[in-house]
C-alpha positions as CSV (number, residue, x, y, z in Angstrom):
1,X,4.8,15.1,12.2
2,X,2.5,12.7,14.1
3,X,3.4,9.1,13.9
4,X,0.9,6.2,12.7
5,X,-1.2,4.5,15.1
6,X,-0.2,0.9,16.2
7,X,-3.0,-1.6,16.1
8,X,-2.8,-5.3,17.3
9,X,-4.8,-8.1,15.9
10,X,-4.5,-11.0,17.9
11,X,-6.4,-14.4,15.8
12,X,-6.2,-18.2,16.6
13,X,-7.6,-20.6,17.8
14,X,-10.2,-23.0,16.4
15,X,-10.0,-23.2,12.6
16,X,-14.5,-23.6,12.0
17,X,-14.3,-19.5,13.5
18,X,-12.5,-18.7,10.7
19,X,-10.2,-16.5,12.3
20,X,-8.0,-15.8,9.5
21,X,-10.4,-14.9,6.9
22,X,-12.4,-13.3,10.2
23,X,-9.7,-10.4,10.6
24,X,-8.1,-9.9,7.1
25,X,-10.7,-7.6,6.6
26,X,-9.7,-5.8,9.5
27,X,-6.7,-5.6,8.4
28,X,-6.9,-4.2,5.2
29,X,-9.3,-1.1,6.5
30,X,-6.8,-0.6,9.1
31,X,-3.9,-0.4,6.7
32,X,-6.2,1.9,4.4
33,X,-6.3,4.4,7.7
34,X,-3.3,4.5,8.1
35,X,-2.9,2.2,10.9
36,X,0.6,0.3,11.6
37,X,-0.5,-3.3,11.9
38,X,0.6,-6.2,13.7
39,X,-0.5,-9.7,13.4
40,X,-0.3,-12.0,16.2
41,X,-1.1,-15.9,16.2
42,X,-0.3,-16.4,20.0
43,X,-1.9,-14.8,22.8
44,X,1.8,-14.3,24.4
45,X,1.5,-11.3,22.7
46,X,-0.3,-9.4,25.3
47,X,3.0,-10.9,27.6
48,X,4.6,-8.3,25.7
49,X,4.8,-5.1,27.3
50,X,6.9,-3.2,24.5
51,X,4.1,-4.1,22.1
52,X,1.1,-3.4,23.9
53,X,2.9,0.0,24.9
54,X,2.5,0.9,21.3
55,X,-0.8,0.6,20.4
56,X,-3.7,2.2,20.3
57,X,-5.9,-0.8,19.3
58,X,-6.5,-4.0,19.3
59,X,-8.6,-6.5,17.5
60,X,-8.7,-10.3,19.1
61,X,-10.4,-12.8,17.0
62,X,-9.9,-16.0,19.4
63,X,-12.1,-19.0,20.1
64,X,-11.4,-21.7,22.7
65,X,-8.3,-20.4,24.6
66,X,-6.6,-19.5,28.6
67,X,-5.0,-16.2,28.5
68,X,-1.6,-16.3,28.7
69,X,-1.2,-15.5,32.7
70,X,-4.1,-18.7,33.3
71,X,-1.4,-20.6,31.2
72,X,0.8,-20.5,33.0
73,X,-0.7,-21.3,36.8
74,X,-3.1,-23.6,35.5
């Protein structure tokens, strides 16, 4: 037995990108395929070793942002 894939989708930041309504989509064809789908509204998520480890995929939808590591030195 082979276990679903993990996808990510990562979506914030400024509101007139839509990124909400941007990834739903996404979302729904990935469930459809069978994917195991997380949704993120922080970029901390790719802090998140455990996460990333398991998965296959992601999908960032983010305007106007640091990464997480910039964050934190800036």
């Amino acid at each position: 037995m082979t276990s679903a894939k993990g996808a990510l989708v990562v979506r914030g930041g400024w509101d007139g990108h839509v990124p909400v309504a941007a990834t739903d989509r996404y979302v729904t064809a990935l469930k459809a395929d069978g994917y195991a789908v997380t949704v993120s509204d922080t970029l901390d998520s790719y802090l998140d070793t455990e996460l990333l480890a398991a998965t296959d995929l992601v999908v960032q939808r983010w305007t106007m942002a640091r990464s997480p590591a910039r964050r934190r030195t800036a």
